[in-house]
C-alpha positions in Angstrom: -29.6 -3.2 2.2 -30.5 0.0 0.6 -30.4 0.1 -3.5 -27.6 3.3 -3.1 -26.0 1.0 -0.3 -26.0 -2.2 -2.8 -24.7 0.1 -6.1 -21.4 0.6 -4.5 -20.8 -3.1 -4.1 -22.1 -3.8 -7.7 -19.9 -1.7 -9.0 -17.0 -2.8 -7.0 -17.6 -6.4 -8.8 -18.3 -5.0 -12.3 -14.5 -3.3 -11.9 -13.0 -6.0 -10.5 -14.8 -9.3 -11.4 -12.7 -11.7 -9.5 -13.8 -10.3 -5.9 -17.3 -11.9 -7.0 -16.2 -14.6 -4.8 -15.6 -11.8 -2.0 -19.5 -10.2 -2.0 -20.8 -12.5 0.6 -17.8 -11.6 2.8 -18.0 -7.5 2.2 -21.8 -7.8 2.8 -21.0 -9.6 6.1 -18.7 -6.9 6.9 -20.4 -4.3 6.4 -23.7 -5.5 8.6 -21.4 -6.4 11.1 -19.3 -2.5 11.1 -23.0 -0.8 11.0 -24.1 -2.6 13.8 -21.5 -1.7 15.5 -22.2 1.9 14.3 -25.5 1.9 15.3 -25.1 0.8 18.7 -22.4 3.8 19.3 -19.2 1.9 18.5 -16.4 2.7 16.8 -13.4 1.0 14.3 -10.3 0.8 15.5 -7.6 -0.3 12.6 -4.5 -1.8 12.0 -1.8 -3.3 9.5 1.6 -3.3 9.1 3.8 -1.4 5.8 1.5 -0.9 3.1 -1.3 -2.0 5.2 -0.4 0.8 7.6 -1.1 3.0 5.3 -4.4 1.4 4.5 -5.3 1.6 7.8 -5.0 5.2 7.8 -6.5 5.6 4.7 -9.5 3.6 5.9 -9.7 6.2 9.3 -9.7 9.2 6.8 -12.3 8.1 4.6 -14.4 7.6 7.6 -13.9 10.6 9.6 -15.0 13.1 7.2 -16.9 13.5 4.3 -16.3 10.9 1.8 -18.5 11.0 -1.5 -21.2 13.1 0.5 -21.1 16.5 2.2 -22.3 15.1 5.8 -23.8 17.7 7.2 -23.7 17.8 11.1 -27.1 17.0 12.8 -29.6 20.3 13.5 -28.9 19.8 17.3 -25.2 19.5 17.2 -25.3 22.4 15.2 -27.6 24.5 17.7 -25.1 24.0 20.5 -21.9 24.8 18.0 -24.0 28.4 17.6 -25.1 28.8 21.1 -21.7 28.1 22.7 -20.1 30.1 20.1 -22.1 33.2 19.1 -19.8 34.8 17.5 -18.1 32.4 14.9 -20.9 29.5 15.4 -22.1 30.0 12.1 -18.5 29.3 10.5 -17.7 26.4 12.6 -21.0 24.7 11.2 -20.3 25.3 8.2 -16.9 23.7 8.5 -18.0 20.5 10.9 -18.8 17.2 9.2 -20.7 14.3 10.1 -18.0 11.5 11.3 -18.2 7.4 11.6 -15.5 7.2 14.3 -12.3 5.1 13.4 -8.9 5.0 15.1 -6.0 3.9 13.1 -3.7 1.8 16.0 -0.5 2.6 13.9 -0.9 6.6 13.7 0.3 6.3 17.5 3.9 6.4 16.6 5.4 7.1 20.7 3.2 4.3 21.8 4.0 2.1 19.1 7.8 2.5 19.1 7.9 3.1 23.2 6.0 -0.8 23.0 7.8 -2.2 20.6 10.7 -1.2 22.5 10.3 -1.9 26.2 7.9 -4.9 25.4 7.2 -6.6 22.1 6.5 -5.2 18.8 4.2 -8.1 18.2 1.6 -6.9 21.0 1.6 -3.0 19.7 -2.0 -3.4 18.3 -3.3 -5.9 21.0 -1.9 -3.3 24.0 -3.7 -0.5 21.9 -7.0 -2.9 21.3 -7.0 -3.9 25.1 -6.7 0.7 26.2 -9.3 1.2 23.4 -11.6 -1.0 22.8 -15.4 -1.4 24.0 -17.8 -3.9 23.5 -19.4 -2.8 20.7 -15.9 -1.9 18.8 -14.9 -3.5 15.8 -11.4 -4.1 14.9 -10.6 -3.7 11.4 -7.3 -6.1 10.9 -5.2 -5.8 7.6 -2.3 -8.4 6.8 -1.9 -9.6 3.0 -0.5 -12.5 4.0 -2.7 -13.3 7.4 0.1 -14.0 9.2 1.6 -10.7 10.9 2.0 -11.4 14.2 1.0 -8.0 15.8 -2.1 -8.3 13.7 -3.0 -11.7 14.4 -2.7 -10.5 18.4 -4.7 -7.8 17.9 -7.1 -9.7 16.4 -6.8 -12.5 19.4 -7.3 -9.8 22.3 -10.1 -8.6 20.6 -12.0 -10.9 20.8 -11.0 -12.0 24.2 -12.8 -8.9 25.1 -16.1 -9.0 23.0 -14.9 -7.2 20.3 -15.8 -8.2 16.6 -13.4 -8.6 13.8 -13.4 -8.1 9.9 -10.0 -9.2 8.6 -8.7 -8.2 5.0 -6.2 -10.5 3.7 -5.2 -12.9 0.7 -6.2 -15.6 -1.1 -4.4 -18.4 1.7 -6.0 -16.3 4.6 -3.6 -17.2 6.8 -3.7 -17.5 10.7 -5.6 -14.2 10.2 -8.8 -15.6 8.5 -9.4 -18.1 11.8 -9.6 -15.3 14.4 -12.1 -13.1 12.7 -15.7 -12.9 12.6 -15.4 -12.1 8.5 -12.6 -12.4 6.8 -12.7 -10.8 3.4 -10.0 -13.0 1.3 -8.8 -10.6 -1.9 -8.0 -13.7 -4.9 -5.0 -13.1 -5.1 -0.9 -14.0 -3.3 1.1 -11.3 -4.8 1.3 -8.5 -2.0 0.7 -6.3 -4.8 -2.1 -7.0 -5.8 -3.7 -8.0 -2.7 -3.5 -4.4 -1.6 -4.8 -3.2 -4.4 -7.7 -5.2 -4.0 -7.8 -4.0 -0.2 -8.1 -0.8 -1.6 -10.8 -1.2 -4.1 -12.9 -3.3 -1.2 -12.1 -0.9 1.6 -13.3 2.2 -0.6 -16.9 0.2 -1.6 -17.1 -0.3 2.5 -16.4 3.3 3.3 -19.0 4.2 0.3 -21.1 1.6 1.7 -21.0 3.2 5.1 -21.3 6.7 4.6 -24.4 6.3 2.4 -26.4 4.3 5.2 -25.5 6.9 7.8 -25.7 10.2 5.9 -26.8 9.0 2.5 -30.9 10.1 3.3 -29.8 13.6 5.5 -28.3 15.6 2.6 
């Protein structure tokens, strides 16, 4: 891991001391979401509530510029300017470097249709099945590890080859036994579990952005 790539997780710990017992799990999580990365995949996200809203947090962090101004590559640039002669220059200038992420819950007519005419416990696993590829990661969020629509998502996933990086709480829950890492935040309030989420999900994004963009600025 690179030193700039490491720095974000030690300070993560030095702000929050008690997700010490959480390193080995973010470091697993985030070799297993670069991998993923590197071989062309992409995230794909879900929660339920406040972990809704993480999940979209998670997808904006990740789809633009971050802590770094992530310049887009010199050859996607020369076909921006050569398709676009006119007003090339501008939409360079404007285009950022991206680690693709889909956030399952923004789909709000596909969610609600689902939940609906079908189940609202299979809203995530219907989207991960339309989705997601082999090299995919599914990023599932549940503070108590025991959401149902999460846990299926999480199931189907893996049915297809899929990896998995859960964030949940201290018990884990079903959750925890259906991913490939399960990052535990110490604590049971839902509170503070998602607080934690948020502090561990920012050092990941960091994390991510500085492997993949951190040596083109």
């Amino acid at each position: 891991m690179k030193t700039k790539v490491s720095a974000f997780l030690d300070e993560l710990v030095a702000n929050n001391a008690k997700l010490d017992t959480c390193r080995g799990s973010i470091v697993s999580a985030f070799e297993l979401t670069s991998e993923c990365y590197r071989k062309g995949g992409k995230l794909l996200v879900c929660g339920n509530g406040g972990s809704a809203a993480d999940a979209l947090h998670i997808v904006g962090e990740l789809m633009k510029g971050y802590l770094l101004d992530r310049r887009i590559g010199d050859a996607d640039a020369r076909r921006v300017r050569e398709a676009n002669p006119d007003c090339g220059e501008d939409l360079c200038s404007c285009l950022q470097g991206t680690l693709k992420a889909i956030a399952l819950v923004s789909e709000i007519s596909l969610v609600t249709a689902y939940a609906n005419d079908v189940s609202f416990d299979m809203v995530y696993a219907q989207q991960v099945y339309g989705y997601g590829r082999m090299d995919d990661v599914l990023v599932a969020i549940s503070t108590s590890g025991n959401a149902q629509s999460v846990v299926n998502a999480a199931r189907v996933a893996r049915s297809f080859g899929l990896k998995v990086v859960g964030l949940t709480g201290a018990a884990g829950g079903a959750l925890a036994g259906v991913c490939d890492v399960a990052i535990c935040a110490p604590a049971d309030a839902t509170w503070r579990i998602q607080e934690y989420h948020q502090a561990i999900y920012h050092a990941l994004c960091a994390m991510l952005e500085e492997e993949f963009f951190g040596d083109k600025l």
